[in-house]
PLY file of the C-alpha trace (Angstrom):
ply
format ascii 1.0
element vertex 464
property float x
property float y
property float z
element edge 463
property int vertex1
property int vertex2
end_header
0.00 0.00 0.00
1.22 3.47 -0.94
2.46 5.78 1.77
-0.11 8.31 1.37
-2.71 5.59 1.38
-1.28 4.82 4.90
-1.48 7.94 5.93
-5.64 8.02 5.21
-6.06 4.22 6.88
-8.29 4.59 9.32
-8.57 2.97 12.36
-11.07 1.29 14.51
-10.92 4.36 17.19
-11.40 7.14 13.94
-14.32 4.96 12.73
-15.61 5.00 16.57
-15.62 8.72 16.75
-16.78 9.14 13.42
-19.78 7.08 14.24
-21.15 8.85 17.96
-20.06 12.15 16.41
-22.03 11.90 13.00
-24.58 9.92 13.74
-26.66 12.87 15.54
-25.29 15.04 12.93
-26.99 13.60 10.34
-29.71 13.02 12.29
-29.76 17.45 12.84
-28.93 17.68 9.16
-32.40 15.10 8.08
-34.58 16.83 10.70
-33.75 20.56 9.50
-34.32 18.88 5.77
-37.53 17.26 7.03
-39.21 20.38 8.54
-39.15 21.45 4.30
-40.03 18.05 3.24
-43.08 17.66 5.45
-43.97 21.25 3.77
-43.03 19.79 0.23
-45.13 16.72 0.64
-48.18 18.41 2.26
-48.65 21.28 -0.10
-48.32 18.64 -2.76
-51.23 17.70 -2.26
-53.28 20.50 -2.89
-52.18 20.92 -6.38
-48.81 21.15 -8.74
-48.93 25.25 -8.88
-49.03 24.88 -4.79
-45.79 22.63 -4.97
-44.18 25.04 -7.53
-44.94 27.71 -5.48
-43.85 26.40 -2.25
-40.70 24.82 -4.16
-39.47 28.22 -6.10
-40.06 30.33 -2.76
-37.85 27.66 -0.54
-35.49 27.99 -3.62
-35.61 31.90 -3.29
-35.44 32.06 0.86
-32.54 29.79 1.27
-30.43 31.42 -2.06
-30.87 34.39 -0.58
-29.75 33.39 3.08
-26.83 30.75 1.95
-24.07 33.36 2.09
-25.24 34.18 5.89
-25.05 30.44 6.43
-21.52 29.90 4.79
-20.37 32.54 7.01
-21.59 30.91 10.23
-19.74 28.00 9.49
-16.68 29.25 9.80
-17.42 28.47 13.96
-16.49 24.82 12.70
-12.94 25.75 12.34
-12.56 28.08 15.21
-14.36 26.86 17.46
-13.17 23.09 16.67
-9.53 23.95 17.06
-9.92 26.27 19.92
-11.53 23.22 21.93
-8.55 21.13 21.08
-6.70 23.62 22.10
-8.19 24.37 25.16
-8.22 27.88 24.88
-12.09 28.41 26.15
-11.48 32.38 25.84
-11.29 31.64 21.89
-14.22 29.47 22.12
-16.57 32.50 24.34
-15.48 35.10 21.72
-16.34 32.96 18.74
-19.77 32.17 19.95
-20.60 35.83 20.88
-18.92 37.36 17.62
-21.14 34.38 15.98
-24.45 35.75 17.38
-23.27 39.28 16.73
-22.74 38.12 12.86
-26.28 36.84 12.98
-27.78 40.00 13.79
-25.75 42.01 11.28
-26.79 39.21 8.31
-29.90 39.38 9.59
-30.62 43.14 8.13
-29.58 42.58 3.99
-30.91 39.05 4.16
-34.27 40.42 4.87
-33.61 43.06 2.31
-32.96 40.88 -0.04
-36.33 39.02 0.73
-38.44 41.49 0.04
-37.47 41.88 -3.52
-39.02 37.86 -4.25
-41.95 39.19 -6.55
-39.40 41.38 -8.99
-36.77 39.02 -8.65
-38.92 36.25 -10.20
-40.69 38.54 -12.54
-37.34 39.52 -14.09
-36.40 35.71 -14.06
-39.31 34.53 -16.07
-40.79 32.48 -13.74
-44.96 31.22 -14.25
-46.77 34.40 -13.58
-49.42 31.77 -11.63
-47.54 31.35 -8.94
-45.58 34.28 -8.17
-48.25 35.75 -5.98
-48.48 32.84 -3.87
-44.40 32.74 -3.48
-44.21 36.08 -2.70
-47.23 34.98 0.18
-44.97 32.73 1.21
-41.83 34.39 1.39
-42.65 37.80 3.48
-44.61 35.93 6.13
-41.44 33.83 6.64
-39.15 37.27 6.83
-39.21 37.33 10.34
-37.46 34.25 10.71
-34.33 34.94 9.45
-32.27 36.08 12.84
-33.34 33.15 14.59
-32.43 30.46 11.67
-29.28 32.54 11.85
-29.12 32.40 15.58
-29.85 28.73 15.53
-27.00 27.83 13.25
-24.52 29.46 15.67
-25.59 28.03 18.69
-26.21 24.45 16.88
-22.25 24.96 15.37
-21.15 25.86 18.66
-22.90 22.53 20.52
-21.77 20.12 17.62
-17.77 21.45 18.14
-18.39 20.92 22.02
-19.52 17.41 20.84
-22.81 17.65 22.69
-25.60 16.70 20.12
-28.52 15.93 22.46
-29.80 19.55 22.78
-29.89 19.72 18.76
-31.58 16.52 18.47
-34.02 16.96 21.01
-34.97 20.62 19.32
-35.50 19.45 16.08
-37.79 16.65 17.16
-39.89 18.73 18.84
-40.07 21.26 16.06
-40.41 18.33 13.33
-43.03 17.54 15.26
-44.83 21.15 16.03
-44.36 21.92 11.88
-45.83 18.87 11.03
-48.71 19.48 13.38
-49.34 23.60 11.93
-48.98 22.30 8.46
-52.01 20.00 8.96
-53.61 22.68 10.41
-53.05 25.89 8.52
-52.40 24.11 5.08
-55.77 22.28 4.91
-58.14 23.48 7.51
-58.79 21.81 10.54
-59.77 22.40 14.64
-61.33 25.81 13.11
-58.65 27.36 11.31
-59.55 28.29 7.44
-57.62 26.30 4.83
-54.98 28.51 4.21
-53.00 26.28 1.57
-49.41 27.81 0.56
-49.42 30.54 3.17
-50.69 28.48 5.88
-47.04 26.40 5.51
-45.28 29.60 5.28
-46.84 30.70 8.83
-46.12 27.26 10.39
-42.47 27.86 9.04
-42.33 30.91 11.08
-43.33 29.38 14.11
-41.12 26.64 13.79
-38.11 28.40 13.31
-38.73 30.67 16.57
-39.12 27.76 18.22
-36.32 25.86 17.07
-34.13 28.55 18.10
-35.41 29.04 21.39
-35.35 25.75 22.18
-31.94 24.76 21.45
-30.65 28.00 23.49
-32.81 26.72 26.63
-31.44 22.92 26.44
-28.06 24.09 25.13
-27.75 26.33 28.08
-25.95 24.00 30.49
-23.12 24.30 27.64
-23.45 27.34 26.54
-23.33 29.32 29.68
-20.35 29.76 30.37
-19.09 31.43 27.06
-22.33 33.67 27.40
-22.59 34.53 31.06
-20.49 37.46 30.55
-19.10 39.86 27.60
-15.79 38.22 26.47
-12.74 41.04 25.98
-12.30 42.18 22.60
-15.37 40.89 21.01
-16.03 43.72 19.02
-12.56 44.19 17.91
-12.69 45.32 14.32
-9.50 43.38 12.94
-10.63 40.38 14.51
-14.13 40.39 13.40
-12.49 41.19 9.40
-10.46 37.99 9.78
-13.66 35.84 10.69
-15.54 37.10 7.69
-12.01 36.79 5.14
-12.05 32.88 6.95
-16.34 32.65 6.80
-16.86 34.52 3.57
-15.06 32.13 1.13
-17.44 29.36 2.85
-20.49 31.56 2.26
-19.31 32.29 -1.31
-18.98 27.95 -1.90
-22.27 27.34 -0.85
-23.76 30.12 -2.84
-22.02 29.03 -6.10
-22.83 25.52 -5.52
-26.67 26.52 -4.79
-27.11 29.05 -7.68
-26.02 26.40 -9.68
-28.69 24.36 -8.50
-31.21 27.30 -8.15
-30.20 28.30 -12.07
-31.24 25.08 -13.86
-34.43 25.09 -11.39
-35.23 29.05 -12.93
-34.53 27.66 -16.00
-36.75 24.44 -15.23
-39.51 27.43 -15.13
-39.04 28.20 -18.44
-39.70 24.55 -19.70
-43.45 24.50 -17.33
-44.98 24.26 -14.21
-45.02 20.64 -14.32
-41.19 20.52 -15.05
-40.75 22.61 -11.65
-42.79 20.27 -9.54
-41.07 17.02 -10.81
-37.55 18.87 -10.62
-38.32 19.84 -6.52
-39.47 15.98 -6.53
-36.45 14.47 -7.35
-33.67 17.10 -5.94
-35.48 16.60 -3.06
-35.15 13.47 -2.56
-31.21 13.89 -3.52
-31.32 16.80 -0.82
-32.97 14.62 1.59
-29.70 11.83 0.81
-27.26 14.67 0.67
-27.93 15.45 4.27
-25.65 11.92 5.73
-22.37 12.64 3.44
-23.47 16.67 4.68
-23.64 15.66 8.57
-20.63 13.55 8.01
-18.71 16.42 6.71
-19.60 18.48 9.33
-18.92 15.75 12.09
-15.30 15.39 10.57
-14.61 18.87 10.60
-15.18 18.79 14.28
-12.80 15.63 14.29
-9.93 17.66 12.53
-10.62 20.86 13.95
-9.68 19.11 17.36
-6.94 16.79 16.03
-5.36 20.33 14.51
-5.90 22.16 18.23
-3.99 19.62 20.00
-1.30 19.27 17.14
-2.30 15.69 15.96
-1.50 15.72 12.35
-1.67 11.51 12.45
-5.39 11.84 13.81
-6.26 14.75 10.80
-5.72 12.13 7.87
-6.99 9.06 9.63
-10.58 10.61 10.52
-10.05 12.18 7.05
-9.90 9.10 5.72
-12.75 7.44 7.85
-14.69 10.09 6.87
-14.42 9.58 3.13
-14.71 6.18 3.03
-18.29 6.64 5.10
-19.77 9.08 3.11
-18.66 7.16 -0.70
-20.32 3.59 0.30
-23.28 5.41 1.93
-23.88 7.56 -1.27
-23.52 4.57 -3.30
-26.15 2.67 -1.56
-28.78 5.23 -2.40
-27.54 5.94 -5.85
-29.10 1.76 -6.33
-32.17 2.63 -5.21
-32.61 6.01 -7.48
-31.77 3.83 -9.98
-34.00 0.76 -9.36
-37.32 2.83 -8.23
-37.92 6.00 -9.00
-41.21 5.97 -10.01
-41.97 5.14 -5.93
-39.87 7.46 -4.66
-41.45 10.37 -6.71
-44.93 8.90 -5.71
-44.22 9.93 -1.77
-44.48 13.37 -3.08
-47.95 13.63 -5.41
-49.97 11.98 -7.46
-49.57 13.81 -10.37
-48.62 11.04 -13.01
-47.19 13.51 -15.65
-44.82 14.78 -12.52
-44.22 11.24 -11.13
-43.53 10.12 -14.79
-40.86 13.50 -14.82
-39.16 12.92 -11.31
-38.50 9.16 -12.73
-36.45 9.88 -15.50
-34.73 12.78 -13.29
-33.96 10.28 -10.15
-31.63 8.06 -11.73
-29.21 10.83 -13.36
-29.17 11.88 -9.50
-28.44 8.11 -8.42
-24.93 8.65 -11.09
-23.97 11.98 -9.22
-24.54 10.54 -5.51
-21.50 9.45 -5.22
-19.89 12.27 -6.49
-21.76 14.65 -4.27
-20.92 12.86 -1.04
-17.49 12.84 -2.12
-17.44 16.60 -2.63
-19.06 17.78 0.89
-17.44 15.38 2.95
-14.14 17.15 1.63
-15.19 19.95 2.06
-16.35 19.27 5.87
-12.67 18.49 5.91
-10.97 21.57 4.17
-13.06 23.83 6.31
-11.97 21.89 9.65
-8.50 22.46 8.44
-9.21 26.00 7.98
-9.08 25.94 4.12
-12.00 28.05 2.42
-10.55 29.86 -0.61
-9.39 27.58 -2.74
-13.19 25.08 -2.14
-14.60 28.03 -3.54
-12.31 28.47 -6.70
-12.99 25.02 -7.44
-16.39 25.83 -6.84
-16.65 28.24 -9.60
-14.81 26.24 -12.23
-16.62 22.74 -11.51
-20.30 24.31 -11.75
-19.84 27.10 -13.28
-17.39 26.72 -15.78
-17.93 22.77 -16.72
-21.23 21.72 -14.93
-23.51 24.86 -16.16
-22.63 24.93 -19.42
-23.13 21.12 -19.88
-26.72 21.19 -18.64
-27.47 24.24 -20.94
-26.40 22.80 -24.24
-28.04 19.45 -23.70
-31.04 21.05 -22.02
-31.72 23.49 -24.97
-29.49 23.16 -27.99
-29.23 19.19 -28.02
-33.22 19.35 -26.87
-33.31 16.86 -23.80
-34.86 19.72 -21.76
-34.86 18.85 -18.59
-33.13 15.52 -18.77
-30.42 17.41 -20.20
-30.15 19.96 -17.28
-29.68 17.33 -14.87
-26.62 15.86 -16.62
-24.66 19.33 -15.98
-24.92 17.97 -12.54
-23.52 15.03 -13.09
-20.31 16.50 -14.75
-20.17 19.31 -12.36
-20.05 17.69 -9.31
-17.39 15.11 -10.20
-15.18 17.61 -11.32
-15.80 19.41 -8.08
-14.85 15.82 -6.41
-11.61 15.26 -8.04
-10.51 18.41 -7.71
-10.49 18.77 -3.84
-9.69 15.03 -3.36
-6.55 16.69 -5.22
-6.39 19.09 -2.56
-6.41 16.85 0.30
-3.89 15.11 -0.81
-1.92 17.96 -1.52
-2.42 19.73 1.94
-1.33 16.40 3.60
2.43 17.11 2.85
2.09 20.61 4.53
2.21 21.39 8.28
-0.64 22.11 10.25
-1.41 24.83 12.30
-4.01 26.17 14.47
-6.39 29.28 13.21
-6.43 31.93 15.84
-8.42 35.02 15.11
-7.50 37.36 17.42
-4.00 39.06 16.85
-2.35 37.60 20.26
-3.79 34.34 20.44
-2.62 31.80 23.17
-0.63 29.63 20.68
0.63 32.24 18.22
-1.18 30.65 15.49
-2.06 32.18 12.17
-5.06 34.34 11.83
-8.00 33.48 9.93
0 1
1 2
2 3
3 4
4 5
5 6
6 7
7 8
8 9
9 10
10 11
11 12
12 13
13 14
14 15
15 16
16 17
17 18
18 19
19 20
20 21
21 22
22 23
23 24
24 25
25 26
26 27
27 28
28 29
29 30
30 31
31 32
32 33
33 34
34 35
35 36
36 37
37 38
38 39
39 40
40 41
41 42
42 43
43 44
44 45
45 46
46 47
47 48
48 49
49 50
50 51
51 52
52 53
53 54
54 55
55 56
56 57
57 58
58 59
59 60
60 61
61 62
62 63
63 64
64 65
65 66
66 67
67 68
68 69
69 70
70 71
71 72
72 73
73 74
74 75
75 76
76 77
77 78
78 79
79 80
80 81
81 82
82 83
83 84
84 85
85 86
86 87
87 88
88 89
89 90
90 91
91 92
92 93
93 94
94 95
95 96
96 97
97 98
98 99
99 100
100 101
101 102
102 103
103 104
104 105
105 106
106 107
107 108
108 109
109 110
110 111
111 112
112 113
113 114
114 115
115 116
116 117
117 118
118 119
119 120
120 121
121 122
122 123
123 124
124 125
125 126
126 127
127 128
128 129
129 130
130 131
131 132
132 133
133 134
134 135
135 136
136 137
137 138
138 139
139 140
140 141
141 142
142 143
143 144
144 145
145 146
146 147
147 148
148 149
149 150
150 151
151 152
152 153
153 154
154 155
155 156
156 157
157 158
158 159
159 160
160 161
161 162
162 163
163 164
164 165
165 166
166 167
167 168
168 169
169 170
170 171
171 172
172 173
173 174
174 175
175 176
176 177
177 178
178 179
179 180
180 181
181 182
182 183
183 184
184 185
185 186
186 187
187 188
188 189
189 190
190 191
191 192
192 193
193 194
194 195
195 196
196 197
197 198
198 199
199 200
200 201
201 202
202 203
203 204
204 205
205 206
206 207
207 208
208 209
209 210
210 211
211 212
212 213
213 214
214 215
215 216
216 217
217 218
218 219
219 220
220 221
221 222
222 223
223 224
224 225
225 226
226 227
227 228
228 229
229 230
230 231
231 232
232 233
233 234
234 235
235 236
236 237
237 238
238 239
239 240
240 241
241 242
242 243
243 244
244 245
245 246
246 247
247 248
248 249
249 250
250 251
251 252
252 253
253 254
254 255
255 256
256 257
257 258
258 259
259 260
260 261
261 262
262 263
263 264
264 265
265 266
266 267
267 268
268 269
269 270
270 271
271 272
272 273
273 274
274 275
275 276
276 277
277 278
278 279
279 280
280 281
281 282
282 283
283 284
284 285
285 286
286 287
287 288
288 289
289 290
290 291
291 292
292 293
293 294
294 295
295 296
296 297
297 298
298 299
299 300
300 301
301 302
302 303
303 304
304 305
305 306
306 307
307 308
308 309
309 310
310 311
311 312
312 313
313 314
314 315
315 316
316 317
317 318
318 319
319 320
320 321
321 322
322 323
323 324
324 325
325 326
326 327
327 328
328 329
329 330
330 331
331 332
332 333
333 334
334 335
335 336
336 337
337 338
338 339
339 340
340 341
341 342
342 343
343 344
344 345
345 346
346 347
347 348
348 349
349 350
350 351
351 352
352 353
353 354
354 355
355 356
356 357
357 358
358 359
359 360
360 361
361 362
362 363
363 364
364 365
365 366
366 367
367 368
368 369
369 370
370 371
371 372
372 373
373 374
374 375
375 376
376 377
377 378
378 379
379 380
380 381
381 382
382 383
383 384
384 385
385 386
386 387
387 388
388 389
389 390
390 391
391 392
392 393
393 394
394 395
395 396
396 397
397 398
398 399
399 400
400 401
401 402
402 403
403 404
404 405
405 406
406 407
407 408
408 409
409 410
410 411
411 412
412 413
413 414
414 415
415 416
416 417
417 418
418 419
419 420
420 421
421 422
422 423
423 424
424 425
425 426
426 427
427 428
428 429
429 430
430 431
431 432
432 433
433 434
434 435
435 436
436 437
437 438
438 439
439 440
440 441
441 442
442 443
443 444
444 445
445 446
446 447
447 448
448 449
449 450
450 451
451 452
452 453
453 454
454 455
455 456
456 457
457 458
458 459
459 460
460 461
461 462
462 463
């Protein structure tokens, strides 16, 4: 075996902490997915300009939030390494320049929101259902600092290792958005039947809640990093090197998304029932996504410690635990995209033009599973490592450069519509793959070193 195959061997301890670790990752990263599933699947069934609706203003809320999310993450890194570290000072001031972030994201996100009627006008979307996604969209406004807010507390909790508050949260919000759906969506225990906007109202609930929630059973953890103001948390320089290390992140996920988000516009222009039977089957690939996501994330955590205490052994071992995990788990569902698609699509409405649709769309996603668990569960690694830039170049080039204009020639000049769109995701995301595979192995030859964002920090590392 090669030397630098050695080096990624895993071994039974990695796997171990891989395992209690991830587990109630993905378990967080399927119940956040779920609360928009259950909405998904409910408003389904009150008709295919209902789904389209409910899909394109999901689409439009979470494009225009990603970059706010991508920023957040950059606790992984900080917070991971400070831990392994021990340096709990780093840890209070990350947390509390996290929440600070929120609020600041908070203000253009919801900006940004309001625009969802122009936006889509301008976009060429079905003039149907832009009312009913612009509905949806300004009732759920007022959730945006506590989805923010929840994503630093919940990055915060999963660093300290300490998963139970998360899961606990999101079962009891699964539960309570299930529960409003049923109500609000079709009518019931004397509500009116309030169909798309009834979802978006239960979404606004839930996400209160959810934040709430997790900051009340969190709190045992969470106190002592918030009990009092840590020194320097509003110091300027350090605050600008947390957005260069959490902007790079935020600009990944947005590139990867608008890729996404551009062949679903363009999915518009093809018909409503293309929309509906394109949010069928990528969300079913989302709902997969979420294990090789959680696993990502959980091995970040794993290398942000291992790169705190100055473990380089431990970085490429749980590196290589965690790759192995996410491949055979995204192989597994690629069979059964392939084998039955026509079921799958049939969870999600009985609309046998969109079921028809989704099945020719499932099992071009079951070719690219692989591929896309390969992709985030490197880059779960490259940001634990504190490596954001060069994810993002690749970023541009695999979906934007290779991936985008595949689906567009097939898709319009070599007329397989939206079959055709759906390949550009196949060759984008394995060029993504390679690519940072590339980069792993190229980073393994350098030395690691701790991110510290403040100028003085305890081990003189470099700043982010």
């Amino acid at each position: 075996m090669p030397t630098w195959l050695q080096n990624y061997r895993p071994r039974r301890e990695e796997f171990r902490a891989l395992a209690d670790l991830a587990a109630p990752v993905v378990l967080t990263q399927v119940g956040i997915m779920a609360m928009g599933l259950v909405d998904t699947i409910m408003v389904g069934h009150v008709s295919a300009t209902a789904l389209a609706a409910v899909a394109l203003a999901n689409l439009y809320i979470f494009g225009i939030s990603i970059f706010g999310l991508g920023m957040l993450f950059a606790l992984d890194p900080i917070v991971a390494q400070a831990l392994g570290a021990k340096d709990d000072l780093a840890v209070a001031r990350a947390l509390q320049r996290g929440l600070l972030l929120a609020g600041l994201l908070t203000v253009p996100t919801s900006l940004l929101l309001l625009a969802v009627e122009p936006v889509l006008l301008l976009v060429g979307q079905p003039e149907e259902v832009i009312p009913y996604v612009g509905g949806y969209v300004w009732r759920v406004i007022p959730a945006t600092f506590p989805f923010f807010a929840f994503v630093v507390l919940r990055q915060t909790l999963q660093a300290h290792r300490r998963m139970r508050p998360i899961v606990a949260t999101l079962i009891v919000t699964n539960l309570l958005n299930a529960l409003l759906n049923y109500v609000w969506i079709f009518g019931h225990v004397g509500f009116p039947a309030m169909g798309v906007l009834g979802s978006a109202w239960a979404t606004l609930v839930s996400r209160w809640l959810m934040a709430l929630l997790l900051l009340a059973m969190g709190w045992r953890y969470l106190r002592p990093y918030l009990r009092e103001l840590a020194p320097r948390v509003f110091n300027a320089n350090a605050l600008r090197r947390m957005f260069r290390l959490g902007a790079p992140i935020g600009g990944q996920m947005l590139l990867e998304w608008g890729a996404f988000g551009l062949v679903g516009l363009l999915m518009g222009w093809l018909g409503v029932m293309q929309v509906a039977a394109h949010q069928v089957a990528l969300n079913l690939a989302s709902l997969t996504f979420m294990v090789p996501m959680g696993i990502g994330s959980a091995a970040a955590v794993l290398v942000g410690h291992a790169v705190g205490r100055g473990d380089p052994g431990a970085v490429w071992r749980s590196s290589g635990a965690a790759l192995l995990v996410g491949a055979s788990f995204m192989a597994v569902m690629a069979l059964a995209f392939l084998t039955i698609p026509s079921a799958l699509a049939g969870i999600y409405t009985t609309s046998e033009e969109v079921i028809a649709l989704a099945a020719l769309l499932l099992p071009i996603a079951g070719l690219f599973q692989v591929f896309d668990g390969l992709q985030v569960v490197a880059m779960g690694l490259l940001r634990g490592l504190g490596d954001t830039r060069v994810p993002m170049l690749v970023s541009i080039f695999g979906f934007w450069c290779v991936g985008m204009p595949v689906s567009i020639g097939l898709a319009f000049y070599a007329g397989l519509g939206a079959v055709g769109l759906w390949w550009g995701f196949v060759a984008g995301l394995a060029m993504v793959a390679v690519i940072l595979l590339a980069r792993l192995k190229r980073l393994e030859r350098r030395e690691i070193i701790r991110i510290v964002i403040d100028e003085h920090g305890p081990l003189g590392g470099r700043a982010g």
